[in-house]
Backbone as a ProteinNet text record, in pm:
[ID]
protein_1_A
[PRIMARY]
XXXXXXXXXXXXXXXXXXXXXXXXXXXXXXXXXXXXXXXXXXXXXXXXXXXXXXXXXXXXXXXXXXXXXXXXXXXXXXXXXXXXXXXXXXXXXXXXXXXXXXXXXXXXXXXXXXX
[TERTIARY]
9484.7	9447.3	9301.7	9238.5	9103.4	9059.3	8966.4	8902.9	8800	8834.3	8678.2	8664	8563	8526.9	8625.8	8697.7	8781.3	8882.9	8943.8	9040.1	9135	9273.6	9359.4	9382.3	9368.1	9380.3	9433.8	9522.7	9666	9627.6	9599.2	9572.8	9706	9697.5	9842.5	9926.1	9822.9	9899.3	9989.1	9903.7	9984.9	10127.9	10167.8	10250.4	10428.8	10482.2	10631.6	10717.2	10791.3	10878.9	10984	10987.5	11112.9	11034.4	10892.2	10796.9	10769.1	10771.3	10791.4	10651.2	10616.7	10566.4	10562.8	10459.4	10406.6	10285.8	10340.4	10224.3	10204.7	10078.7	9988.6	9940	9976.5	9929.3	9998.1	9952.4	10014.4	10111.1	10192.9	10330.1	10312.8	10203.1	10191.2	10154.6	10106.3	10042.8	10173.7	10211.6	10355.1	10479.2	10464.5	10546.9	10576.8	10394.6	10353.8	10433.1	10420.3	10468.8	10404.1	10510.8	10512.1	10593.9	10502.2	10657.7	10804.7	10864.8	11025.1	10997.1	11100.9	11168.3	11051.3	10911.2	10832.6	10846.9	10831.1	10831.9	10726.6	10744.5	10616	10616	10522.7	10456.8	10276.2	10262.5	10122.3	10075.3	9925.8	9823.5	9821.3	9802.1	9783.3	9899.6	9981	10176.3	10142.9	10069.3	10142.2	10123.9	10049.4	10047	10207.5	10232.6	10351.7	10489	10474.4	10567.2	10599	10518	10481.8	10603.7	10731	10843.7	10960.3	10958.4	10982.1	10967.3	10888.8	10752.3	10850.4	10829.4	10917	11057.8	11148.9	11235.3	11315.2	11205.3	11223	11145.9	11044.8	10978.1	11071.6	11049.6	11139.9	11081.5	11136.1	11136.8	11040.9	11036.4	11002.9	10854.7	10838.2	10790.4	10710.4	10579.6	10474	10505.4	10388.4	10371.3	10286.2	10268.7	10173.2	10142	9974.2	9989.4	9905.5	9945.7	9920.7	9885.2	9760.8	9745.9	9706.1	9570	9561.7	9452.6	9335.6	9273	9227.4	9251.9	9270.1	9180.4	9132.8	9072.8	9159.4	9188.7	9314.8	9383.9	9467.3	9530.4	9445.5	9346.3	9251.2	9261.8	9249.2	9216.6	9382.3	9521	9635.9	9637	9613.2	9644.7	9569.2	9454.3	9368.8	9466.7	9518.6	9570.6	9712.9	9749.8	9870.9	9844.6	9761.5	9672.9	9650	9639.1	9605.3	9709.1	9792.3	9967.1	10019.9	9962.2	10016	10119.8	10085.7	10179.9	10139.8	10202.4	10168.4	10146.9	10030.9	10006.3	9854.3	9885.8	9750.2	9737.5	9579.7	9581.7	9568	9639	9642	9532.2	9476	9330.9	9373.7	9298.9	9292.1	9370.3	9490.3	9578.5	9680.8	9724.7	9823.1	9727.6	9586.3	9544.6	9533.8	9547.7	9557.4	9686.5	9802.9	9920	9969.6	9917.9	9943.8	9910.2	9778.4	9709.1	9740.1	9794.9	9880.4	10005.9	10054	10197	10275.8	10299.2	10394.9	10465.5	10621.1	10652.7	10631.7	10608.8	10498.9	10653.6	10717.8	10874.1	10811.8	10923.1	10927.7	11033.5	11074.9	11184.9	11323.1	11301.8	11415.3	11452.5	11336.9	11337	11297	11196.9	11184.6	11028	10927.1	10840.7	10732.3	10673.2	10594.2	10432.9	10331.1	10218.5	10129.8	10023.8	9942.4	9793.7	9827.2	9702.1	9624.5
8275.6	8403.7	8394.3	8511.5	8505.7	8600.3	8635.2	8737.2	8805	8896.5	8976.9	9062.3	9086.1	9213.2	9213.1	9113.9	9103.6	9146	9197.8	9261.5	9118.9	9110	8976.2	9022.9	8929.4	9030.1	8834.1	8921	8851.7	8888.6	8768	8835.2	8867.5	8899.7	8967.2	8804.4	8690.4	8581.8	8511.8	8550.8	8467.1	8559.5	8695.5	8736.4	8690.5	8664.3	8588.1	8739.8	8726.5	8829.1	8859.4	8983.3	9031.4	9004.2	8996	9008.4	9160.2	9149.5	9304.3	9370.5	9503.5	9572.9	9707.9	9741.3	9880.3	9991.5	10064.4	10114.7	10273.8	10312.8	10354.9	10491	10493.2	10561.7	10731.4	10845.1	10969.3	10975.8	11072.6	11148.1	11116.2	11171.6	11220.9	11064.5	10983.1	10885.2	10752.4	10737.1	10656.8	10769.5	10852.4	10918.8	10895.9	10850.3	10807.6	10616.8	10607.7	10440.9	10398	10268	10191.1	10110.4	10001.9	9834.5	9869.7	9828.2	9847	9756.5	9865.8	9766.8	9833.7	9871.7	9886.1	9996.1	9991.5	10096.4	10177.7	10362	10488.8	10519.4	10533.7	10622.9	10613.3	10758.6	10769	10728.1	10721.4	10693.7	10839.7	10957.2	11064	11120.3	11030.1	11079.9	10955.2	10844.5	10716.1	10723.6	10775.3	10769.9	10818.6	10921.3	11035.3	10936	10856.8	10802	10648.5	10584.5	10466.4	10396.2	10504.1	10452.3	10414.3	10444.2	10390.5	10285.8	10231.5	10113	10010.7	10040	9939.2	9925.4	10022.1	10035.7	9950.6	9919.2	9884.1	9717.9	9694.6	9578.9	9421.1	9341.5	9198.7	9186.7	9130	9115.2	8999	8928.4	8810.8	8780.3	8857.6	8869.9	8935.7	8897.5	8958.5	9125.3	9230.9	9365.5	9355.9	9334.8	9350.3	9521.4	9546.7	9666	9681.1	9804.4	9823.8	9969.7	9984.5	10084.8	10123.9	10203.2	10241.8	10067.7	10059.4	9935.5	9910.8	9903.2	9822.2	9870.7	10029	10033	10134.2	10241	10271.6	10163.7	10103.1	9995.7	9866.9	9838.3	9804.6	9851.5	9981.3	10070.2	10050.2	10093.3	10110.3	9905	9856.9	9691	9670.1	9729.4	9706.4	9785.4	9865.8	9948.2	9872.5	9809.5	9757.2	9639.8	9573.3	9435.1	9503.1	9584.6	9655.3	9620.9	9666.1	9711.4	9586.6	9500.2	9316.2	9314	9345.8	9374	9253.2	9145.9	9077.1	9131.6	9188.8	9285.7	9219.6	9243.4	9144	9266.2	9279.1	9389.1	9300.4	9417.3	9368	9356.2	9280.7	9279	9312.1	9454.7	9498.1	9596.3	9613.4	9720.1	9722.7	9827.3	9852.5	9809	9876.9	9845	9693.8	9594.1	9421	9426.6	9479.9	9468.7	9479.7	9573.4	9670.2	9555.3	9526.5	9416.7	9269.6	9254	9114.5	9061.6	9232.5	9228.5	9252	9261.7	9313	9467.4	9426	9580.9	9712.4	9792.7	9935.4	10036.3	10099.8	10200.2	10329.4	10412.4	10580.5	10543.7	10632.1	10670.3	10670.6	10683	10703.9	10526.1	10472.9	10276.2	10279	10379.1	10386.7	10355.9	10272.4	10227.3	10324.6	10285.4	10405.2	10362.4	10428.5	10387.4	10409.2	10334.8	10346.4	10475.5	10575.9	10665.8	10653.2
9860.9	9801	9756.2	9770.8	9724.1	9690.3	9596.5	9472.2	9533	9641.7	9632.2	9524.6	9464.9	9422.5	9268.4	9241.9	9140.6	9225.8	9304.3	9341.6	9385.4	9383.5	9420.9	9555.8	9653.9	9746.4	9880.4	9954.2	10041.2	10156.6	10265.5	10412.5	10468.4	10594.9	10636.7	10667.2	10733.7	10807.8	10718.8	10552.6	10453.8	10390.5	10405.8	10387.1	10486.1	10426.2	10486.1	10466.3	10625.9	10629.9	10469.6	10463.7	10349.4	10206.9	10221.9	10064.7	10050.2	9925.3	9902.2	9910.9	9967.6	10024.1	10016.4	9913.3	9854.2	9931.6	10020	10087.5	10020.6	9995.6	9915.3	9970.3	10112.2	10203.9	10202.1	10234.2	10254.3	10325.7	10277.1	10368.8	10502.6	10567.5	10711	10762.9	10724.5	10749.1	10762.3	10669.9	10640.6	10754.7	10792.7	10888.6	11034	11026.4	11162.3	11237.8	11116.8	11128.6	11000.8	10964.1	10847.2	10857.8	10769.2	10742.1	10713.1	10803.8	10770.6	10614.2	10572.6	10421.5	10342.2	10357.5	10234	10148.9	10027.4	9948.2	9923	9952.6	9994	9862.8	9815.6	9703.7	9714.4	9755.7	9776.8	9681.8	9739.4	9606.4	9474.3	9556.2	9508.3	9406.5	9416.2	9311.2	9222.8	9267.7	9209	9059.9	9051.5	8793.9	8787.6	8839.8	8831.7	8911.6	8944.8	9020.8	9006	8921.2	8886.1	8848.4	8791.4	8728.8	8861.2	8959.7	9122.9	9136.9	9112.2	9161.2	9062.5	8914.5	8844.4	8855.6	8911.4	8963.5	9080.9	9207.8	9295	9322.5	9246.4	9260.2	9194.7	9258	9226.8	9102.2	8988.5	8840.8	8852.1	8936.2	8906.6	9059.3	9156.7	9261.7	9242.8	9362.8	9356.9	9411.5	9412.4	9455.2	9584.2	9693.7	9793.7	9829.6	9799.4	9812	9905.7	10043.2	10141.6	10175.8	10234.2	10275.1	10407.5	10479	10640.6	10644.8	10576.5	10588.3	10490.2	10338.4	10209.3	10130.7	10129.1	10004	9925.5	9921.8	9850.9	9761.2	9870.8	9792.9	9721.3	9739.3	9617.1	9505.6	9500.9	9362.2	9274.1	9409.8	9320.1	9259	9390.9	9277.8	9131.5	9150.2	8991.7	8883.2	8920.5	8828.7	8776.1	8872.6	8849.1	8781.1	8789.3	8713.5	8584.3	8582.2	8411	8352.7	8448.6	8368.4	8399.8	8354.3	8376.6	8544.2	8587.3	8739.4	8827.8	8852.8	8924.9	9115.5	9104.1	9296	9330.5	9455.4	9569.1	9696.2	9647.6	9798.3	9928	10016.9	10174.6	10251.1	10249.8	10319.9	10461.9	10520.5	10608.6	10607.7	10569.7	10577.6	10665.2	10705.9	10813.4	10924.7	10935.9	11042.3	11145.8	11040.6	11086.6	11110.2	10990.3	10969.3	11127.5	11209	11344	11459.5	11402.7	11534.1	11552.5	11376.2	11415.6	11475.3	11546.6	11578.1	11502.9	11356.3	11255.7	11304.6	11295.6	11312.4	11250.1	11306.6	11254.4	11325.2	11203.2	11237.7	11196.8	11244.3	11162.3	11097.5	11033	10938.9	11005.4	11121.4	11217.1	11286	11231.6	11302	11445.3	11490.7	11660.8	11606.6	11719.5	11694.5	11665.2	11544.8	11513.4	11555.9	11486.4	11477.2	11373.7	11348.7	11231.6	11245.1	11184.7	11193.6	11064.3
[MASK]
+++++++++++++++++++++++++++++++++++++++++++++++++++++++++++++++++++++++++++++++++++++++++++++++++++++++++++++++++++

């Protein structure tokens, strides 16, 4: 793991299948394709929605937060670092997430894609 910018931030190679996975990204965007298993709450809901997030995140596990190519989810991990949240942005985003071969679904589990 390494500190740009202050931000904690997780490349995709070091993420291990079934780590939990917060993508940051819009409706239409997360529609298109997204990590099976990850949990959607845009950036634009997330103050309003934040109680999800604690809801669904491992008690004891990190937050990996993911967006189209990692600046969004920059901004939501700082925020979550405020709120003592143990989260590491995804360096690169969906977009590496896509190119390293990681599966990219719709909602329906048919192969999606990253816009």
């Amino acid at each position: 793991m390494h500190f740009g910018s202050g931000v904690p931030t997780v490349e995709i190679a070091d993420l291990k299948d079934g780590e939990f996975l917060l993508d940051v990204r819009e409706d239409e965007e997360w529609e298109a394709g997204h990590a099976a298993g990850a949990l959607h709450i845009p950036m634009s809901d997330f103050v309003a929605r934040y109680g999800e997030l604690t809801e669904a995140a491992p008690q004891d596990g990190r937050v990996n937060v993911i967006c189209r190519s990692g600046g969004r989810s920059a901004q939501v991990t700082m925020y979550l670092v405020q709120q003592g949240i143990d989260a590491v942005n995804v360096a690169g985003g969906m977009q590496v997430w896509e190119a390293a071969g990681r599966p990219v679904v719709t909602d329906a589990g048919a192969p999606g894609a990253v816009v």
